[in-house]
Every structure is written in C-alpha cells, then in structure tokens.
C-alpha positions in Angstrom: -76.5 -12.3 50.4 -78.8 -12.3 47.3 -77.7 -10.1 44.4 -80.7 -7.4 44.8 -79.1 -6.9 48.4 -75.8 -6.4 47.9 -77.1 -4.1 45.0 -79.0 -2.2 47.3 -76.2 -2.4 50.2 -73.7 -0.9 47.8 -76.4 1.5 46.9 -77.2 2.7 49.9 -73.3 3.1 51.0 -72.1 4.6 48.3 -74.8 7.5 48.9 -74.2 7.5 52.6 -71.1 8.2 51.8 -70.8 10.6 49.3 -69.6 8.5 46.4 -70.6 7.1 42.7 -71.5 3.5 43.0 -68.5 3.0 40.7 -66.1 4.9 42.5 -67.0 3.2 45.8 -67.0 0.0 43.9 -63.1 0.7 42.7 -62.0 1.9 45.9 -63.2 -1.4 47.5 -61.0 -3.4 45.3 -57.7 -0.8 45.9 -58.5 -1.3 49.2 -58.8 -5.3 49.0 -56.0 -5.8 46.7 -53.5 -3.0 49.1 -54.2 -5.6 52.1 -53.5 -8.6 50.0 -50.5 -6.9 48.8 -49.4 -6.2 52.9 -50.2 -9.7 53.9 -48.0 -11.1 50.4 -45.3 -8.5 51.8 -45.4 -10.2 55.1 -44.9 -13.7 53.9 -42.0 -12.6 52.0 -40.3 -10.4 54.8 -40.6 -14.0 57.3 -39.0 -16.2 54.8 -36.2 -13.2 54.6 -36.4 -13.0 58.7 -35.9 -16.6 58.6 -32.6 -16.8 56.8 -31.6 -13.2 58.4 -31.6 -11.6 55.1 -33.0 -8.0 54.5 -33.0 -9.0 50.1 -33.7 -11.8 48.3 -29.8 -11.8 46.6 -28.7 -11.8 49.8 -30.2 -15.2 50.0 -29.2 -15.9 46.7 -25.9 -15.9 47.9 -25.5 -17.4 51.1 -26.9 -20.4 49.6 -24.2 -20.0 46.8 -21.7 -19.4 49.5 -23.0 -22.7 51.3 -23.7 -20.7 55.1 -27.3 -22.0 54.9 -28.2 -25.5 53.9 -29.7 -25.4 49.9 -33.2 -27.2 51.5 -35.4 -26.1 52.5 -33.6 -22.5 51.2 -33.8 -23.0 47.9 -37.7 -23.8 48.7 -38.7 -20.6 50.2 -36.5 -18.8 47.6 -39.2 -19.9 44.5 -41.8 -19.0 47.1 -40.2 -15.6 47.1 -40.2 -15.5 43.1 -43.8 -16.2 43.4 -44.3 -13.9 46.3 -43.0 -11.2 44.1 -44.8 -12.1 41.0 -47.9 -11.5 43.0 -47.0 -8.8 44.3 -46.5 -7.0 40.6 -49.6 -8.8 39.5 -51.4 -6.8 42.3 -49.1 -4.0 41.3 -50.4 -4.2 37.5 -54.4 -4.4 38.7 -53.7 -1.7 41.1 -52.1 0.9 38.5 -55.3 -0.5 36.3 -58.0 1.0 39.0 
C-alpha cells in the first residue's frame, strides 16, 4: 500500500474511532509487540512441556543430574535464554510506549 494510503487509512481509523493518530499509532505497536510477546511465551512454555519442566532451573538441573540427555537439552536451554531476552526486550519497548 502506498504511503499516502496508509496515511489516510490510519487517518481515517483513528477518527472512526475516537483516537489521536498518535495514540492509535502507539496502541497498534502495544498491541503487536503483546502478541509477539504471547507467541515468544509459547515457544518457551513447549521447550519446558518437552522436558516436563514448569522453570527453566528445573531444566538446569535435570540436565546437571543427568535424567535427560545434555543434547539436544542443553540446545533448547540457550533457546530459552534467548527466548527470555526477547521477551525483556519487548518488555523494555513496551514500558517505553
């Protein structure tokens, strides 16, 4: 969609719906950042489901305590770090808006 049609799209919905163009415009990225948040939270909680886990120390430490096999756990426990930083990163954008 050109830019003079989105313009006029936000416009236009931001009036229909009783908002500032900037206030519709902020609560359209809470909103997109809140459901990338949920499907990040998602990921995390089936890695955890996977290994039967409700925290990520409790993964930490059946791996330390050898009851699940250190690959591919030790895998899907840096893609939990980075699940997590994700999460705080929307977490930081978020408290920004």
């Amino acid at each position: 969609m050109p830019p003079q049609k989105i313009n006029k799209f936000i416009k236009d919905l931001a009036k229909s719906e009783h908002l500032t163009e900037d206030t519709l415009i902020r609560e359209a990225f809470r909103a997109l950042l809140r459901e990338k948040r949920r499907v990040i939270r998602v990921d995390q909680l089936e890695i955890m489901k996977r290994y039967g886990v409700s925290k990520i120390e409790d993964l930490d430490d059946k791996i330390r305590e050898g009851l699940i096999a250190e690959s591919p756990a030790w895998e899907d426990r840096i893609a939990l770090d980075n699940l997590d930083e994700a999460i705080k990163r929307i977490d930081h954008a978020l408290a920004a808006l």
